[in-house]
C-alpha positions in Angstrom: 21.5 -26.2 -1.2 23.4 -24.8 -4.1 22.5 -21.2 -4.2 23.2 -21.5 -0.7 26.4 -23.1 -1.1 27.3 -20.3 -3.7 26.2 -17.5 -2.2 27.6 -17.8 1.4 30.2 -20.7 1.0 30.5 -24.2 3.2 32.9 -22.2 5.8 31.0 -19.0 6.1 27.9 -21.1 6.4 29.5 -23.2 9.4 31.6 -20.4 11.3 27.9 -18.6 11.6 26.1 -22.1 12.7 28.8 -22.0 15.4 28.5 -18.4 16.5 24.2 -18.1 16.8 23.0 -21.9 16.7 23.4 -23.8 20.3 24.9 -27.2 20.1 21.8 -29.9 19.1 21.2 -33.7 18.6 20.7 -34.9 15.0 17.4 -34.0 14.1 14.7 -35.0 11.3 14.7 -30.8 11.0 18.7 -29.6 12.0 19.0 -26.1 12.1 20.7 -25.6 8.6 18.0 -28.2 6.7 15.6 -26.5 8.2 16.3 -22.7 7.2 16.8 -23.9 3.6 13.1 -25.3 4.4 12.3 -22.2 5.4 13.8 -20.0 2.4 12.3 -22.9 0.0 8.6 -22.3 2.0 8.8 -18.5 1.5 9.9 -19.0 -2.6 7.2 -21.5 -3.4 3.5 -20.8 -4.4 1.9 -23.0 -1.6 4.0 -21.7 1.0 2.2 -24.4 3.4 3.9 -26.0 6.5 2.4 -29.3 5.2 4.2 -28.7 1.6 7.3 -28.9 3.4 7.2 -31.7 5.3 6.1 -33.7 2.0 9.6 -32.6 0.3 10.9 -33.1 3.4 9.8 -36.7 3.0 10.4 -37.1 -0.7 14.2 -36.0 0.2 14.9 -38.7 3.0 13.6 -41.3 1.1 15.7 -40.4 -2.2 18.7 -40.5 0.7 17.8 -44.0 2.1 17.1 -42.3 5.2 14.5 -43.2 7.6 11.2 -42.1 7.1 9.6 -39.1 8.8 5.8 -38.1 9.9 4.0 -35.8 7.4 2.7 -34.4 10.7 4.1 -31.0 10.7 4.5 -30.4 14.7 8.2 -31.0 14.2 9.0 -28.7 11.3 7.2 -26.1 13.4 9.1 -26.7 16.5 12.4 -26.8 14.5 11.1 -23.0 13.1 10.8 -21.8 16.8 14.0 -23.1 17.7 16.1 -21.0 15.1 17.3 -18.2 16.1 16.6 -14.6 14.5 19.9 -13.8 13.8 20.6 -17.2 11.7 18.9 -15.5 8.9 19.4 -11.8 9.2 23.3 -12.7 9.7 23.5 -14.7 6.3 21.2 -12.5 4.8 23.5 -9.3 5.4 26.7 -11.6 4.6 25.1 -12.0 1.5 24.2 -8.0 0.7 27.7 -7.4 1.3 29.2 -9.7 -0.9 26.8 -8.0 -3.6 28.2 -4.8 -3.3 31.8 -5.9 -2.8 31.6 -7.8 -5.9 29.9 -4.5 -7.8 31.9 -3.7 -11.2 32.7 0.4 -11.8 29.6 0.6 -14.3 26.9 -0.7 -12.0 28.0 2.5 -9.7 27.1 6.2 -9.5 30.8 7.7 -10.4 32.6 4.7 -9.0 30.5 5.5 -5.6 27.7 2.9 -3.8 24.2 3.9 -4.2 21.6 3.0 -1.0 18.1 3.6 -1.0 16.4 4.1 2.5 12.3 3.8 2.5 9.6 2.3 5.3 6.7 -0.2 4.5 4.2 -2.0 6.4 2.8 -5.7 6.6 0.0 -7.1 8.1 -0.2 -10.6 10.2 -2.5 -12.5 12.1 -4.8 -11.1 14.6 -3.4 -12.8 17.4 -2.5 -11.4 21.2 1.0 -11.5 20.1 1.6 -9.9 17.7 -1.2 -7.3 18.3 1.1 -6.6 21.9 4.0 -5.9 19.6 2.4 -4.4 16.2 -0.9 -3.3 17.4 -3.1 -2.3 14.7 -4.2 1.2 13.1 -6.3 3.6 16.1 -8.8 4.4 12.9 -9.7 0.3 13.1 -11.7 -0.9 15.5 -10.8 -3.7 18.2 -11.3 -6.9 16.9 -11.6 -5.4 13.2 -7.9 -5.0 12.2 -5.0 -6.4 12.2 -1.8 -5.8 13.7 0.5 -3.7 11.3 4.6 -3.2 11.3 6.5 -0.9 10.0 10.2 -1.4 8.2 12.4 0.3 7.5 15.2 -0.9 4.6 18.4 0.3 3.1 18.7 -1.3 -0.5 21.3 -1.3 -3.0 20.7 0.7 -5.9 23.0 -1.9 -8.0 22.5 -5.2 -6.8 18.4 -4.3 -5.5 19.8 -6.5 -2.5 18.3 -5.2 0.9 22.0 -4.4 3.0 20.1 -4.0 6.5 16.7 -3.3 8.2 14.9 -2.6 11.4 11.0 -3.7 12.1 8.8 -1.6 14.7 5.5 -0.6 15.4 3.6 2.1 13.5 2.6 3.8 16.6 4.5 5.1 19.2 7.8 6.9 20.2 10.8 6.1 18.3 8.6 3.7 15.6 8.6 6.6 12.2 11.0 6.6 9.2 13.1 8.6 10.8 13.6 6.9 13.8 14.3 4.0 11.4 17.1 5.5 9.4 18.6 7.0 12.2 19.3 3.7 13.5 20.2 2.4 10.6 22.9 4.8 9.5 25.7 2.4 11.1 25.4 0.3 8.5 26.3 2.5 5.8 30.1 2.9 4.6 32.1 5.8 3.9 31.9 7.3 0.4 28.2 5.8 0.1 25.7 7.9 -1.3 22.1 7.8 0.4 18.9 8.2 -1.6 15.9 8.7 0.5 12.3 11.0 0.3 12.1 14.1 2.3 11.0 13.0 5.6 14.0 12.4 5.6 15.9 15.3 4.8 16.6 16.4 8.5 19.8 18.0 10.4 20.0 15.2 12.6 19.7 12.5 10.0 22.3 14.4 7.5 24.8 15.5 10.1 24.8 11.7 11.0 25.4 11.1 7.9 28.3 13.5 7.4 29.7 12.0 10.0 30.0 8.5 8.5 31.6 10.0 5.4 28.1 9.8 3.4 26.7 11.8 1.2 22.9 12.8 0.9 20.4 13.2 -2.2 16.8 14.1 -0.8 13.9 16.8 -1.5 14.0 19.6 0.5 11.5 19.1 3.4 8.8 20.7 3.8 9.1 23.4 6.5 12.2 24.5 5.1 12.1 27.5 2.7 14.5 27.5 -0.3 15.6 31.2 -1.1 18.4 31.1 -4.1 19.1 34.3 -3.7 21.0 34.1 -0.3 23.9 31.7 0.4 27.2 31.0 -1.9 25.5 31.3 -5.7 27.0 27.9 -7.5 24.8 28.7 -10.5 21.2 28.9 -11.5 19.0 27.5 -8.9 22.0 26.0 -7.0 23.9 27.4 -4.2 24.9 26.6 -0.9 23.7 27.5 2.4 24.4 26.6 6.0 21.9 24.8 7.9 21.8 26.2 11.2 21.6 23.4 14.0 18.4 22.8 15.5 16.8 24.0 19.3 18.2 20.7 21.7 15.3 18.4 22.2 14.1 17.6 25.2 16.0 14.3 25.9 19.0 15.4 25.4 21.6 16.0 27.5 23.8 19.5 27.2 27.0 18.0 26.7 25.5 15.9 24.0 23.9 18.6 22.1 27.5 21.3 22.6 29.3 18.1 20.8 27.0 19.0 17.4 28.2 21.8 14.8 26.7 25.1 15.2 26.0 25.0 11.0 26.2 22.2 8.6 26.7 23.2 4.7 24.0 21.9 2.5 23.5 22.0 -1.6 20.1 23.5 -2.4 19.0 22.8 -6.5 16.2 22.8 -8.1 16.1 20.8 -11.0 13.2 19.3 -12.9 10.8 21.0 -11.0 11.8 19.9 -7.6 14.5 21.4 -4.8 16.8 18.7 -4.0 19.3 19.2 -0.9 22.5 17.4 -1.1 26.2 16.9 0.8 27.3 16.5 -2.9 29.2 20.1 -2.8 31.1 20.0 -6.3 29.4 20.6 -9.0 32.3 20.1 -10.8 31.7 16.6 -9.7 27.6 16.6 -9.6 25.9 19.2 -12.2 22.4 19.8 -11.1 21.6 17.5 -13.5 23.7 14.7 -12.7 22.1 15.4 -9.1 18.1 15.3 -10.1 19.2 12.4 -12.7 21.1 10.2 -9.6 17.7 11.4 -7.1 15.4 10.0 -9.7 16.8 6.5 -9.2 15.5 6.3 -5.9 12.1 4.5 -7.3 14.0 1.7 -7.5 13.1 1.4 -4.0 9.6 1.3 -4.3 9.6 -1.3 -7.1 11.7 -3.6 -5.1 9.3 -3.4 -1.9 6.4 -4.2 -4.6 8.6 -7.0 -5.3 9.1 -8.4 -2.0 5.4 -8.0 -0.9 3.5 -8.8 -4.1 5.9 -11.3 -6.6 7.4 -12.5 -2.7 3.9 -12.0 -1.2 5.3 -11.0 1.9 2.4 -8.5 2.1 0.6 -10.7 4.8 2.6 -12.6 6.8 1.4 -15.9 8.4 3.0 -16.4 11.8 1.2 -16.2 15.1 3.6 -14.7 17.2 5.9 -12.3 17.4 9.2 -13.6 17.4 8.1 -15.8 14.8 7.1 -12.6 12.5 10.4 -11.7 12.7 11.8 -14.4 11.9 9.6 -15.2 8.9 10.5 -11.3 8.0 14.4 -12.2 8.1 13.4 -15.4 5.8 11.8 -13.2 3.1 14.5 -11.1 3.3 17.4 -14.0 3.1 15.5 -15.3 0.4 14.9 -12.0 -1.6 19.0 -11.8 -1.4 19.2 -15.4 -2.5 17.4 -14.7 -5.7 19.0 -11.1 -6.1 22.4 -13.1 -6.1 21.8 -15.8 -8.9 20.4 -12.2 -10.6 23.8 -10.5 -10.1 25.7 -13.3 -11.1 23.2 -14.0 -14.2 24.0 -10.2 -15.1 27.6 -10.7 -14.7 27.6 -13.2 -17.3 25.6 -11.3 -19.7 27.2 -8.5 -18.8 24.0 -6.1 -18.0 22.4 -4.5 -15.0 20.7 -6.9 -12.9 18.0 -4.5 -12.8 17.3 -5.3 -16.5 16.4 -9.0 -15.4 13.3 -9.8 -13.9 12.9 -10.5 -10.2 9.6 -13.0 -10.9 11.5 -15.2 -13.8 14.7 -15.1 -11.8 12.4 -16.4 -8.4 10.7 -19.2 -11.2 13.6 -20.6 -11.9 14.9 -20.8 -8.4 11.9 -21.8 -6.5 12.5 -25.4 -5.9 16.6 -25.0 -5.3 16.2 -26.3 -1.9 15.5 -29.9 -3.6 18.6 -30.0 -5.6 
């Protein structure tokens, strides 16, 4: 209750109960008691329903309250009855409360740093969720299991994950791409996006652009690199205009006449890599600073090892599909409730919070939901 309380606040906490959770009788499992059930069931190394519904028990009676069943039929119905966007509402509150409260030094020349990569996690083998996430054509019916992709933008600071989308790994509109493109709403003007060069398209960058956010990615790979054309900056770094692409097939003419005939990209090539970049200046990004500010973006990688391996979020356990994503927001409100008691722990000490670790910080936080 108290990270809770800390993170989000007693007000913010209610005014978001009254916008997404519909008015209910007084439970054994209300909606709040049972998130922070929820959150405590995703921390904790048994991560069994019937775990819960012992605290659960061990909590009313400490109150003088009446006791409950250890049948866990209720805790399960109360699960199904929160809504989705309880947890991915707090959980982006959260992110940007991280980044708000980010000091000068934990930023890239006073700018916000996000990281965009896709992962996958597996779930039961149920008709559900095989509907929604069916599993890999190379598996054989009845041999695999369903599979979904996501998608995440994460703080290079803070590691706090600032917004996601969840889809299939198989049909239109379900690849990295597709993901990002969708996701580039939720990034601010003057951020700086990290990402790989899938990526590193027109349509993604010029979206980008028009958000006021700058790029960092590896050139992609059907684009050729030729430093000797274009605006010469310096060695191995000049500037180029990236001619707008033929109009796909879905879209309409009007649409596609509304795009620039060119964008202007930064081509570099710095420790052995080309980099392509909205970062014009180099007055105010050497190639150096550039390849030195791209290299961060492992960060990314370590923190989705984090959330599927030290989180084990790797295999998820519900049955259905709504209740996968739910149980995905949960591990993600929970990954931000840890990466906050981290931030703050780092404030104190005055450090990065990515110099503290993610497993002792989730150790010593595991069993907040009992305080």
């Amino acid at each position: 209750n108290g990270l809770f309380d800390q993170s989000l606040g007693e007000h913010e906490i209610c005014t978001v109960m009254q916008e997404l959770v519909d008015p209910h009788r007084e439970r054994i499992y209300p909606p709040l008691d049972t998130l922070r059930l929820f959150v405590g069931q995703v921390l904790s190394a048994d991560r069994a329903c019937q775990d819960v519904v012992g605290r659960r028990l061990s909590e009313r009676v400490a109150q003088g309250q009446s006791l409950s069943a250890l049948n866990t039929s209720a805790y399960c119905e109360a699960r199904q009855r929160l809504p989705t966007a309880l947890p991915v509402a707090l959980s982006t509150i959260i992110g940007e409360r991280l980044e708000a409260m980010t000091p000068a030094a934990w930023r890239w020349q006073g700018r916000c740093v996000k990281l965009f990569d896709g992962t996958t996690v597996t779930m039961p083998d149920t008709p559900s969720n095989q509907e929604t996430y069916p599993q890999s054509r190379e598996q054989k019916p009845g041999l695999g299991f369903p599979i979904a992709r996501i998608g995440a933008l994460i703080s290079l600071s803070s590691g706090a994950m600032l917004a996601y989308q969840v889809a299939a790994c198989k049909g239109k509109g379900t690849g990295e791409q597709s993901l990002l493109a969708n996701l580039l709403g939720q990034l601010n003007e003057s951020d700086i996006l990290l990402a790989d060069a899938l990526l590193a398209t027109w349509c993604i960058i010029h979206g980008a652009i028009g958000r006021g956010v700058d790029v960092v990615m590896p050139q992609h790979g059907v684009r050729i690199t030729d430093f000797t054309r274009g605006q010469r900056l310096g060695k191995n770094d000049h500037l180029v205009q990236w001619p707008r692409p033929p109009k796909p097939k879905a879209m309409s003419a009007e649409e596609y006449a509304g795009y620039p005939e060119f964008i202007t990209m930064r081509e570099v090539k710095v420790y052995g890599r080309i980099l392509v970049t909205t970062l014009l200046d180099p007055a105010f990004a050497s190639v150096q600073a550039i390849g030195a500010l791209y290299a961060m973006r492992w960060n990314i990688e370590v923190d989705f090892r984090t959330i599927k391996a030290t989180l084990e979020m790797d295999v998820l356990r519900c049955k259905s599909q709504p209740m996968v994503d739910k149980e995905i927001a949960v591990y993600f409100l929970a990954y931000n409730l840890v990466r906050w008691a981290m931030a703050k722990a780092a404030l104190l000490a005055d450090v990065l919070p990515r110099m503290l670790s993610f497993a002792g910080a989730k150790r010593l936080l595991g069993t907040f939901d009992d305080q």
